[in-house]
C-alpha positions as CSV (number, residue, x, y, z in Angstrom):
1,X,-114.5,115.4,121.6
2,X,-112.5,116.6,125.0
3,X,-112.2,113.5,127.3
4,X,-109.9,113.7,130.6
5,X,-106.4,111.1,130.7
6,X,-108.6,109.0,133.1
7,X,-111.6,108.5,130.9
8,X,-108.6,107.5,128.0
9,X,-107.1,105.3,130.1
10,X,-110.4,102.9,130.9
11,X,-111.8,103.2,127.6
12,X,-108.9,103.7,125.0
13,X,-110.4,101.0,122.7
14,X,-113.4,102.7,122.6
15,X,-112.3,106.0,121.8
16,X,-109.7,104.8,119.2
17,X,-112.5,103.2,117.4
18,X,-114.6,106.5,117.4
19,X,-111.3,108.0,116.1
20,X,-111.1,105.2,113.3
21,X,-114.9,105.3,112.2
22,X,-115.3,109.5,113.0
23,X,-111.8,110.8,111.3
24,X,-111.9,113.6,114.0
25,X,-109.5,113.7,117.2
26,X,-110.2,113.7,120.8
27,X,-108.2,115.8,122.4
28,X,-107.3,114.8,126.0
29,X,-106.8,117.0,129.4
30,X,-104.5,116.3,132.0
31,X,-105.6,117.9,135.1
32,X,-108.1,120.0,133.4
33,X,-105.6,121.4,131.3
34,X,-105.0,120.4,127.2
35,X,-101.9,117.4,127.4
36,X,-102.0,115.7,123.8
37,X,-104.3,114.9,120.9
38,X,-105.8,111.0,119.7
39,X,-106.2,110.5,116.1
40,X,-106.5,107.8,113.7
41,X,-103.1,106.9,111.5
42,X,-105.3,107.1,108.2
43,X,-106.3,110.8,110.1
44,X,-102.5,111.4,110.8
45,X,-100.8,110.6,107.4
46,X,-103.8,112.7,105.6
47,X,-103.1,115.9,107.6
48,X,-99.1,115.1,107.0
49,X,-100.0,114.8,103.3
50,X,-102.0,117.9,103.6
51,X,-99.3,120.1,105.6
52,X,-96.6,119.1,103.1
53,X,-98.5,120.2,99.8
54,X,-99.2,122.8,101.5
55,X,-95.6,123.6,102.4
56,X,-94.5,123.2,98.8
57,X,-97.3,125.2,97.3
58,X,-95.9,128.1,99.9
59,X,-92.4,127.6,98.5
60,X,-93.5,127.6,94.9
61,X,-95.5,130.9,95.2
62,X,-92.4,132.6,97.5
63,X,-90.4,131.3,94.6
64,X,-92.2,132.9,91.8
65,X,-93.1,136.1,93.8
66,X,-89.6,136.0,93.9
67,X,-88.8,135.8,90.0
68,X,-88.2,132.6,88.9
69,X,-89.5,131.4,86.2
70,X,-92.9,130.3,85.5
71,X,-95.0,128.6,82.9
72,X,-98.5,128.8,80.9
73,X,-100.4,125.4,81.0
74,X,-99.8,125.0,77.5
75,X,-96.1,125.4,78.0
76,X,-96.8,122.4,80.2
77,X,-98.7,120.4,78.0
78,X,-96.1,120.8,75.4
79,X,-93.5,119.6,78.0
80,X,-95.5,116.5,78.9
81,X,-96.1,115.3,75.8
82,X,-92.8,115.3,74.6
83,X,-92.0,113.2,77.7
84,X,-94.7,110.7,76.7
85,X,-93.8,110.7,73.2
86,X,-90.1,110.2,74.5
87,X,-91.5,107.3,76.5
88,X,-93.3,105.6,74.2
């Protein structure tokens, strides 16, 4: 949804809530140009979380593309259970 600063000043409650219930943003003009972007916290600190896994995914792979060292899943497996048993 593209509403104008106006419309968002008279109706911010309403178009918070559509935020809220829709999980999508409204992205606002100023002057008929784009000025900022309304979204939901819950929307906001999902597309953080999403940004940052991404981020260290990126580092991992540049890591290991850049030869460090890397493990099988059952190298893993056998790492995690001795932490369990080591827990237990």
């Amino acid at each position: 949804m593209i509403v104008n600063s106006t419309r968002l000043r008279g109706e911010y409650s309403r178009l918070a809530e559509v935020c809220r219930e829709s999980g999508e943003p409204i992205f606002i003009t100023h002057n008929g140009e784009d000025d900022t972007v309304l979204m939901s916290a819950g929307s906001f600190k999902s597309l953080t979380e999403r940004m940052k896994l991404a981020a260290s995914i990126l580092e991992a792979e540049g890591s290991r593309l850049a030869g460090s060292k890397t493990y099988t899943i059952d190298e893993i497996s056998e790492e995690m259970i001795k932490i369990i048993d080591a827990t237990t």
